[in-house]
N, C-alpha and C positions, 0 to 999 in steps of 0.2 A: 553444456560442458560443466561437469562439477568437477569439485574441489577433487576427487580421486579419479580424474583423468585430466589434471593440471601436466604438461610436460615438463619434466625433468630428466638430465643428461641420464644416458643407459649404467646403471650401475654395473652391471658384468663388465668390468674393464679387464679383469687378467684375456679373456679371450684375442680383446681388438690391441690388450698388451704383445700377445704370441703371435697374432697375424701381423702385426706392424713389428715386428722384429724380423721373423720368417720373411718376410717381403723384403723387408732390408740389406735381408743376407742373400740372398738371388743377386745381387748386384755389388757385393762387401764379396764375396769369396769366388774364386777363379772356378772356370766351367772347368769340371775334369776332378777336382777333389773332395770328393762325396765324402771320406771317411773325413776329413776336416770338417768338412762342415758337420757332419754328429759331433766330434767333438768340442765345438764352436757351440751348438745349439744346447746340448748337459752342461759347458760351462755357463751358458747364458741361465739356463734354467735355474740355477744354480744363486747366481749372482742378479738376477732377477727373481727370486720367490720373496723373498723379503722387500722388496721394494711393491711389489703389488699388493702384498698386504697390508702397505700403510696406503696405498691406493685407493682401495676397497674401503679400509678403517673412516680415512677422510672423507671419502663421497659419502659412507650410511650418516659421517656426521653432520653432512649439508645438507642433508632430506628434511629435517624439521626446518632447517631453516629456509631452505626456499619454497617449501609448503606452507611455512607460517607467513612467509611474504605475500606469495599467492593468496593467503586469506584476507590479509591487510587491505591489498587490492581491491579484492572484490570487497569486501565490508566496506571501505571507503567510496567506491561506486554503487551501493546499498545505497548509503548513506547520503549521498547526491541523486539518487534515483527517488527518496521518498519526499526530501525536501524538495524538489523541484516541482512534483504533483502537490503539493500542498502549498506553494507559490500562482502555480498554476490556476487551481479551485479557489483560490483568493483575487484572482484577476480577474479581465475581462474579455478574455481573445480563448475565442473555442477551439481554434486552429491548434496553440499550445496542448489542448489536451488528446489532441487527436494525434499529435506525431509521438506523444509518451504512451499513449496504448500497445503499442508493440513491445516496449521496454517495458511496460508495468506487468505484460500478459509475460513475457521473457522472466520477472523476477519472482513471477509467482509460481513459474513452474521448477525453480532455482530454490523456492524459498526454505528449503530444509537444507540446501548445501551451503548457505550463506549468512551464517550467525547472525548477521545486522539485518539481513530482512525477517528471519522469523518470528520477532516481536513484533516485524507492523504487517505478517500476510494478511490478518484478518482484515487491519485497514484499508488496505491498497485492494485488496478484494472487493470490498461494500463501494471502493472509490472507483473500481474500477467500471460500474456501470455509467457513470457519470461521461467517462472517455468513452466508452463502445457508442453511448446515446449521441454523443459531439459526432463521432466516426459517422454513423448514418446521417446527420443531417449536413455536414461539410463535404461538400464535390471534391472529388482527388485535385481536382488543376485548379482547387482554388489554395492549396498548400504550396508553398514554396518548394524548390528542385532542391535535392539532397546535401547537402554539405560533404564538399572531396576532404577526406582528413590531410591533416597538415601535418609536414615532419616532424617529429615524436622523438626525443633523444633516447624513447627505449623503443626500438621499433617495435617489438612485440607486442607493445600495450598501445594502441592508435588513439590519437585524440578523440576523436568524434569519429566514427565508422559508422553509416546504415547498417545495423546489425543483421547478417542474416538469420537463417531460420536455426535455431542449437547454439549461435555464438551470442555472448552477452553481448547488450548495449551500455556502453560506455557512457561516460557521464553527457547526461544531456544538456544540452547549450540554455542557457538562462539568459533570455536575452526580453529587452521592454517588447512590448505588444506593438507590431507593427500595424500601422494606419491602414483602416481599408476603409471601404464604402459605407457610410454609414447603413444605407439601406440593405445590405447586401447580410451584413452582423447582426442588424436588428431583428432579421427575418427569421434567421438561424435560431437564436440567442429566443425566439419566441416560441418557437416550436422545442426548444431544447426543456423550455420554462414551462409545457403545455400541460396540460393534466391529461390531456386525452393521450400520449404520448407513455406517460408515467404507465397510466392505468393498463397500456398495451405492455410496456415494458414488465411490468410487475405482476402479471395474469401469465405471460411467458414463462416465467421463471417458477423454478420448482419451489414450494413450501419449504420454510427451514426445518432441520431434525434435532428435536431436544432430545438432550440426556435422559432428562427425567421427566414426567408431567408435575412434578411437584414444581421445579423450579418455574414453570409458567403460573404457577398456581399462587405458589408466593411472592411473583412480580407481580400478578395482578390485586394481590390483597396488599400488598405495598402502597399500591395507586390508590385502591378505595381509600388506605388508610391517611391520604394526602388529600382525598377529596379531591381529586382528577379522574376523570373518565380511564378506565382501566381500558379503554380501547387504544389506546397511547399507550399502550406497552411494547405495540408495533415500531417502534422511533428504534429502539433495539435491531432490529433487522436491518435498517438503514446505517445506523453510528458503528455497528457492530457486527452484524452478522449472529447476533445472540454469543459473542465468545464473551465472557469474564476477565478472559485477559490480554483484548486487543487494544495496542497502543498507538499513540499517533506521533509522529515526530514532533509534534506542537506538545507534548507531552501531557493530553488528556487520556483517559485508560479506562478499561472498564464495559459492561454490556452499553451504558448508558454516556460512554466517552466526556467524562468527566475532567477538567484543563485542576489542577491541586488548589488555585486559588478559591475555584469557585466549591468545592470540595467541600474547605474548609469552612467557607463562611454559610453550608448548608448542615455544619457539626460533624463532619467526617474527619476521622485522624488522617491527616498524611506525613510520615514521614520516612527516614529511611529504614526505621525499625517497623515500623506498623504502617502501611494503605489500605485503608477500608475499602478505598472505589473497589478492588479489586474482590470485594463482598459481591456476589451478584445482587442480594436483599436488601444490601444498605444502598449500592449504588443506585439499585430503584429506587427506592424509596427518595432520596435525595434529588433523584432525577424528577421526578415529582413534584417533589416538593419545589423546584427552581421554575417546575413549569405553570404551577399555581401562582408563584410570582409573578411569571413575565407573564400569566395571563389578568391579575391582577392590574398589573400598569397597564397594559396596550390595549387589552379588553378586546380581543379574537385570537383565536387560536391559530390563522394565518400568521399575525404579527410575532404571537409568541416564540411559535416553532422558527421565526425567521430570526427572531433575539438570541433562543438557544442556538443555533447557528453559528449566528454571524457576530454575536452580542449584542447587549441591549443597549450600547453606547450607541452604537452603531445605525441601532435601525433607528433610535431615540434623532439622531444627528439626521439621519435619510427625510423621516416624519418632517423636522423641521424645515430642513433646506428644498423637499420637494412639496411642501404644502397640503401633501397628502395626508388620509385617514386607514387607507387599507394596504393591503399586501401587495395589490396589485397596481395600486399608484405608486409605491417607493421602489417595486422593483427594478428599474431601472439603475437607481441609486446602490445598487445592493451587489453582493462579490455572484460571480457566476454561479460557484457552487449553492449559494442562497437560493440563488433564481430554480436552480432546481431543486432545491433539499424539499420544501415545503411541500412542492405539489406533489413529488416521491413518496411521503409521509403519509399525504393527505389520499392516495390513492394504496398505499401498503395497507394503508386501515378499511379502506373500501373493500378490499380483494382479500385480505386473511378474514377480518371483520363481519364481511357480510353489511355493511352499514354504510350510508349516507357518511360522509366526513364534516360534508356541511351542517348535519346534524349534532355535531360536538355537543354537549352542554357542558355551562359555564360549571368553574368549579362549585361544587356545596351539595350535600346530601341528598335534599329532595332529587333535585335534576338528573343525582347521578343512580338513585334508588330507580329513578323510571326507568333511564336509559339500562340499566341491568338489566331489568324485569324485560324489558322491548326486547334484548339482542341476547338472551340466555339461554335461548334453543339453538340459535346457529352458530355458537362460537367455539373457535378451536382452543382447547383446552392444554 
């Protein structure tokens, strides 16, 4: 349902004027005097053309406005619909992201009628593998029975409805992670986090299509020029979809989904005259360069990709309180979306790449002069 099949009252009203009059008078004038009633009907005509004119005048003047409602609406349930997948991928319950896949697949196929989702289709897009990968490994009867909507003081607009197939989904329910087995989430939550899982997923999926081969070409001399492995130019496909100007409702932007703080403090202007993120050359490049840091402190590139994530507060606080050294002992500690961001990553660079992921090398020239020379026949350009 788009915005230009919203219902709005039938503006042809002079017709259902003349039939609701004519009907009137069937039962207003005595059977037997026809020539009255013509008379009756020219005088109405009469004394009725001006009154439907102002008829006609006032409804074309209500069309913007209850079309502009109808957009309020939906932008406003946009706007509920992105935030709540990015609450979602910050939790810990796979379940949540499995009942927004319908409503995310519903907003993306919406997303040019609906001015607040078109700045984040490309996000909700790249996020939405995340839901489809939850949908396969969560059994239908282990999700809770539908929510009946509840009286609505505009009935038109239902609180929470199971959306069918064409009708939006309304804003979805934001509610704490209900308690389950632990065994039963673990199991999910590990196969959700698997690599062999990833690597299926991302072997399925079709190659992305650049504009240009320049612009891969100058992402990846971005990377060399930060001394990171230009194989990690692939992280773009995951944060982005390669778009330059996909946004997230946490308000990072950019091929390389850049959050403005961290932006900044990598020499990128942000403000509301100039964003650089949204340079595709600088945002590599910066992207880069954040990732030679966090590979700097945590010293793996599991850890790192898990800090650009999640943060490096974050995994720093996970490190400590789980006593762990790798990726794979904090994950536990880590938001779901982490749990699978890394292996995603680490398997999009196997399968576009051509290469071992585990063979990353650390940042710095030698390492990354070999690993060119190694992987400069089979890479997509």
């Amino acid at each position: 349902m788009g915005l230009s099949k919203v219902h709005v009252p039938n503006l042809g009203v002079r017709h259902s004027v003349w039939a609701a009059c004519v009907f009137g008078l069937g039962f207003a004038v005595p059977h037997g005097s026809g020539q009255g009633v013509f008379r009756v009907v020219e005088n109405l005509r009469e004394n009725l053309a001006g009154w439907a004119d102002w008829v006609d005048e006032t409804a074309a003047q209500l069309v913007p406005v209850w079309t502009e409602t109808a957009r309020q609406q939906l932008d406003a349930y946009a706007w509920d619909l992105v935030q709540a997948v990015a609450d979602a991928l910050e939790g810990q319950d796979e379940e949540q992201l499995v009942q927004l896949e319908p409503w995310v697949r519903w907003a993306l196929d919406h997303a040019r009628e609906v001015p607040e989702l078109t700045s984040y289709a490309s996000w909700l897009r790249t996020r939405l593998d995340y839901l489809t990968a939850a949908k396969a490994v969560v059994p239908p009867q282990a999700l809770p029975p539908p929510t009946r909507p509840r009286p609505s003081p505009e009935p038109s607009i239902p609180s929470r409805p199971v959306a069918p197939p064409g009708q939006p989904p309304w804003r979805p329910a934001r509610t704490s992670p209900s308690p389950k087995l632990p065994s039963a989430t673990a199991n999910r939550v590990q196969v959700l986090a698997s690599r062999k899982l990833w690597q299926e997923r991302v072997r399925a999926s079709p190659p992305p299509t650049f504009s240009s081969r320049e612009l891969m070409l100058a992402v990846r001399e971005a990377f060399r020029r930060e001394r990171v492995p230009d194989a990690l130019v692939w992280i773009a496909e995951v944060e982005s979809g390669w778009d330059p100007t996909a946004r997230s409702p946490r308000g990072a932007l950019g091929l390389y989904q850049l959050m403005p703080a961290t932006a900044r403090s990598l020499g990128l202007k942000v403000s509301q005259g100039e964003d650089e993120r949204a340079h595709p050359v600088k945002n590599a490049m910066a992207a880069a360069r954040h990732l030679r840091q966090l590979h700097e402190r945590f010293g793996s590139w599991p850890l790192a990709l898990a800090a650009y994530n999640a943060g490096s507060a974050r995994v720093a606080r996970a490190l400590q309180d789980t006593g762990g050294s790798s990726f794979e002992e904090i994950a536990p500690a880590l938001p779901l979306e982490t749990r699978m961001y890394v292996p995603r990553v680490l398997e999009t660079i196997r399968v576009r790449e051509g290469m071992d992921p585990d063979q990353l090398p650390c940042p710095g020239r030698a390492s990354l002069q070999k690993n060119a020379d190694q992987n400069s026949h089979g890479r997509e350009a």
